[in-house]
N, C-alpha and C positions, 0 to 999 in steps of 0.2 A: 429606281430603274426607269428609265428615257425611253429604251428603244421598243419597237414592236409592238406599239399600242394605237389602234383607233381610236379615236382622233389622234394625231403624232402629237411631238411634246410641244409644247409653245415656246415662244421667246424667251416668256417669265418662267418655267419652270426650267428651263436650260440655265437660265441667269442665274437663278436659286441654285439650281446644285452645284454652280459652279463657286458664288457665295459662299455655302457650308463647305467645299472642299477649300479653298484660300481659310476660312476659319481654322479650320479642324488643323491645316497646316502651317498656318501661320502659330497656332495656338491663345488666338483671340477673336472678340468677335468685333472688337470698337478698336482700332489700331491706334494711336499716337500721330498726332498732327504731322510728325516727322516722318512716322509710314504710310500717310495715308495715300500718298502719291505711289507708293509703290503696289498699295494693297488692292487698291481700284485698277491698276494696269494688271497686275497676276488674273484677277476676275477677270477682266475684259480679254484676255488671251485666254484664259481656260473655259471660255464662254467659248469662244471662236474655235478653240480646239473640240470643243464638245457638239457644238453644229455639227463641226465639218466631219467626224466621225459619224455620227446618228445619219447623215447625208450619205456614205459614204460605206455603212455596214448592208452587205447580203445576207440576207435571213430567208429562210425556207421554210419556215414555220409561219400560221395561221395570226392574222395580228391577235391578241389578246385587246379584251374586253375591261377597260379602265373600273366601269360600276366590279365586274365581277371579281376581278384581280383585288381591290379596295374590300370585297364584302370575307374573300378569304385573308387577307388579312387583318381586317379586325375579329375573326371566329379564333386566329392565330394569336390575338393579343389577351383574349378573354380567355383561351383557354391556361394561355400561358399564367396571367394579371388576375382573374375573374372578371366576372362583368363589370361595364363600368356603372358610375350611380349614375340616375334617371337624369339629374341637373348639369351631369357633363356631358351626355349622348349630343350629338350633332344630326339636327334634322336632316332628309336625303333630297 
C-alpha cells in the first residue's frame, strides 16, 4: 500500500509496485528480448498511472506512520509464520 503515509511514497517505491504488478501480469519477471520493449513501456505507464492517482486521492484520515504500520506487520507475520531466526531479523 502507497497512499497515506508520512513521509509519501517515493519514486522508487511507486516504480516497484508498478514492476511487481506488470510481473504478476505479465506472468514473469525476466521477459524475452522480443517483450522487453513492451514490458518497460507497461511499467512506465502503470508508473505514471500510479503517480497520478496517489496525487490525486482525498483521504480524510490521519496519515499513518511507516515504522508503525511495518512493526504491525511483521507481529502479523510471526504470528501468522512464528518468529523469524535470529540470522534473518533485519536490524531497524
Amino acid at each position: 500500500m502507497l497512499s497515506n503515509f508520512e513521509p509519501p511514497a517515493t519514486e522508487d517505491e511507486i516504480e516497484s509496485a508498478a514492476l511487481q504488478y506488470v510481473r504478476k501480469v505479465s506472468g514473469t519477471t525476466k521477459p524475452s528480448t522480443a517483450n522487453q520493449e513492451a514490458f518497460d513501456e507497461a511499467v512506465k505507464a502503470v508508473t505514471e498511472a500510479t503517480r497520478a492517482l496517489l496525487e490525486t486521492l482525498v483521504i480524510k484520515a490521519p496519515p499513518r506512520d511507516r515504522e508503525t504500520e511495518a512493526a504491525k506487520a511483521r507481529a502479523r507475520a510471526a504470528e501468522r509464520y512464528g518468529p523469524r531466526p535470529a540470522a534473518a531479523q533485519v536490524a531497524p
